[in-house]
C-alpha positions in Angstrom: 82.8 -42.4 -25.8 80.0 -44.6 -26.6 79.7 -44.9 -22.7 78.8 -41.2 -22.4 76.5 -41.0 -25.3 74.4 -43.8 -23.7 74.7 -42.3 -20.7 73.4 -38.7 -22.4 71.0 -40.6 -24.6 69.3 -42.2 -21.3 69.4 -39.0 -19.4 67.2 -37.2 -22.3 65.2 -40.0 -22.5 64.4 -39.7 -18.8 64.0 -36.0 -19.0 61.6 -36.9 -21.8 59.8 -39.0 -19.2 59.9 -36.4 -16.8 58.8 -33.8 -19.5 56.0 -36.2 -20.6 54.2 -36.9 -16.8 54.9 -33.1 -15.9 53.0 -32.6 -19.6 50.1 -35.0 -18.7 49.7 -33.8 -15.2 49.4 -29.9 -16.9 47.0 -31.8 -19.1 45.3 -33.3 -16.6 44.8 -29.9 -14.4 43.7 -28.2 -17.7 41.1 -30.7 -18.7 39.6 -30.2 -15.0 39.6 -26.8 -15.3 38.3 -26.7 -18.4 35.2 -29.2 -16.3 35.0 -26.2 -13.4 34.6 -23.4 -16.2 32.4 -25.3 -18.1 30.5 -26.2 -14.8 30.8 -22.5 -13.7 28.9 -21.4 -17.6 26.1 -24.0 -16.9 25.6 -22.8 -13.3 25.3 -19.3 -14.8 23.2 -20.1 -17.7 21.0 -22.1 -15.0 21.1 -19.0 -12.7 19.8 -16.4 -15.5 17.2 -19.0 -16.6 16.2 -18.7 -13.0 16.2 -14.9 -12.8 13.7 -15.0 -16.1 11.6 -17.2 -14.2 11.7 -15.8 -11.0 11.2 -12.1 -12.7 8.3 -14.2 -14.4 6.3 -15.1 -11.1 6.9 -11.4 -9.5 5.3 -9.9 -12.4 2.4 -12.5 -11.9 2.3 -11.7 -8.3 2.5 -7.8 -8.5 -0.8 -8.4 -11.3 -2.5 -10.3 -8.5 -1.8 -8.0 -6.1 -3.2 -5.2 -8.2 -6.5 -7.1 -9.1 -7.0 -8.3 -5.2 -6.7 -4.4 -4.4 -8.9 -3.4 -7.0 -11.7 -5.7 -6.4 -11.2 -5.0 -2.6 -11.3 -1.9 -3.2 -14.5 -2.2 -5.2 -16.0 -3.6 -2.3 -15.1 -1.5 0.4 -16.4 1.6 -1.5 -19.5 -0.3 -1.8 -19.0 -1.4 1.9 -18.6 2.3 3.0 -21.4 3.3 0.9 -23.9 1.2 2.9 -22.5 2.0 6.1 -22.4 5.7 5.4 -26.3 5.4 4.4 -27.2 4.5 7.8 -24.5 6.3 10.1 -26.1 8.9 12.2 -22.9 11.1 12.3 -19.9 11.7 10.3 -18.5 9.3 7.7 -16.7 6.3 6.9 -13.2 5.7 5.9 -12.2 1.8 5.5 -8.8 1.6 4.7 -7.7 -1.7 3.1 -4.0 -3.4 3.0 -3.4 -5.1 0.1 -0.5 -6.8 1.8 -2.9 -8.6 4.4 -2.2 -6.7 7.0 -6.1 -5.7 7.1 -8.8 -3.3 7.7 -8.6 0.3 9.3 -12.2 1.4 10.2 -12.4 5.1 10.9 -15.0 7.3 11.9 -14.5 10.8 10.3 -16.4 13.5 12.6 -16.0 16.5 12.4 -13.0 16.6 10.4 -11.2 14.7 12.8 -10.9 10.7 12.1 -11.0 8.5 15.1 -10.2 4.7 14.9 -12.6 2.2 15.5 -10.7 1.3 18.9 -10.9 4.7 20.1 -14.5 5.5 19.6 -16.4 6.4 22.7 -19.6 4.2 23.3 -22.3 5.9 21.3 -19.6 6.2 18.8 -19.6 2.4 18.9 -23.1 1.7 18.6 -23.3 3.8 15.5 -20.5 2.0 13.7 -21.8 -1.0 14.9 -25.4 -0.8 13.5 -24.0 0.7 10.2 -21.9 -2.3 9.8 -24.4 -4.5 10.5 -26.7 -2.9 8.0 -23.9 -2.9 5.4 -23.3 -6.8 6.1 -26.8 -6.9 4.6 -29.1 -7.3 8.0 -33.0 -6.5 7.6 -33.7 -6.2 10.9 -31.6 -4.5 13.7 -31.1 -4.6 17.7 -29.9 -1.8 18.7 -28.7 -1.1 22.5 -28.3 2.6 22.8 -28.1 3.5 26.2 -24.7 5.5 25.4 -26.5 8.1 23.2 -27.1 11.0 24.1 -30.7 12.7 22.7 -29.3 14.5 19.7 -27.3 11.3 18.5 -30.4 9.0 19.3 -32.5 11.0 17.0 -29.9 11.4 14.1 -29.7 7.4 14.3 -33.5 6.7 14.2 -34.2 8.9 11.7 -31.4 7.3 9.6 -32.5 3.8 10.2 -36.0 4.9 9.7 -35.1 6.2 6.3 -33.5 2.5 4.8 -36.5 0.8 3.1 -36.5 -2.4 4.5 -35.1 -2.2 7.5 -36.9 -2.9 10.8 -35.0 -1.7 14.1 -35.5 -2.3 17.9 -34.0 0.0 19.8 -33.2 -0.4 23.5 -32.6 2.8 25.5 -32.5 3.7 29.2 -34.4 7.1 28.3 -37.7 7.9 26.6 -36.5 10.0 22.9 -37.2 13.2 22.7 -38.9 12.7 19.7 -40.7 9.1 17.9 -39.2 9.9 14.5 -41.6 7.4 13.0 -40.5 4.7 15.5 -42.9 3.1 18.1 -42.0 4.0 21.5 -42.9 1.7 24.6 -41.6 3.0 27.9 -41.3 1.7 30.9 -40.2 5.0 32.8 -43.8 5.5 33.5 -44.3 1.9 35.4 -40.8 2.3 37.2 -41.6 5.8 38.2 
């Protein structure tokens, strides 16, 4: 009987063992689970410190977005202004993206706005000398050959009326009309 009991007594004490690696290994697998979740709350304390910080830098972007647009816009009004002084015909409408994707110059005649790209010649030439006027130019060369008469006169008496500003014209036809301008022709001598 003793026989047995040592035999029972060493099979509990190796089911003990067996209980007591089985027990370590569930320990073990705990404490590195207990390492991934506390890994897993650090990476999403670290990610929420990183949404603060990014929300941070948009709001600080979106503020110097808005002060870029307002100070371009400042300018272009100003910009508009000038060129609008001098333009023979119609109006200016500079359109500005605050996103960089740049400039739209139109020309608003009539009503009807036209692109800078799709101006005709003497459409041109008037946006061109208005914008070189509003880039701050005292004196002007203008070649106006595609001008008709009517538009000619409308853009000398417009340059004629900035203070300051001297203009050379260059036609292929003898105005109508001086509007204050000095006109030399050679139609006479070619004639």
């Amino acid at each position: 009987m003793q026989t047995e009991t040592s035999e029972m007594i060493q099979a509990r004490i190796n089911g003990l063992k067996s209980r007591i690696a089985e027990a370590r290994r569930t320990e073990a697998a705990f404490i590195k689970i207990a390492g991934i979740d506390q890994n897993i709350i650090d990476q999403e304390i670290g990610r929420k410190e990183a949404e603060k910080v990014l929300e941070l830098k948009k709001a600080d972007l979106e503020k110097a977005l808005a002060d870029r647009k307002a100070a371009s816009e400042v300018a272009i009004t100003e910009f508009s202004k000038m060129m609008n002084d001098i333009l023979p015909l119609g109006t200016v409408q500079i359109d500005f993206d605050a996103n960089n994707k740049g400039l739209d110059i139109l020309l608003i005649n009539g009503g009807i706005p036209t692109r800078y790209a799709a101006l005709s010649g003497g459409e041109k030439v008037m946006m061109n000398m208005a914008i070189t006027r509003a880039c701050g130019a005292n004196v002007i060369l203008v070649e106006a050959a595609e001008m008709d008469d009517a538009t000619l006169t409308k853009a000398m008496v417009a340059m004629n009326s900035v203070e300051s500003l001297q203009a050379f014209i260059f036609t292929c036809h003898t105005p109508a009309e001086s509007n204050g301008f000095k006109v030399i022709s050679r139609e006479a001598e070619n004639a």
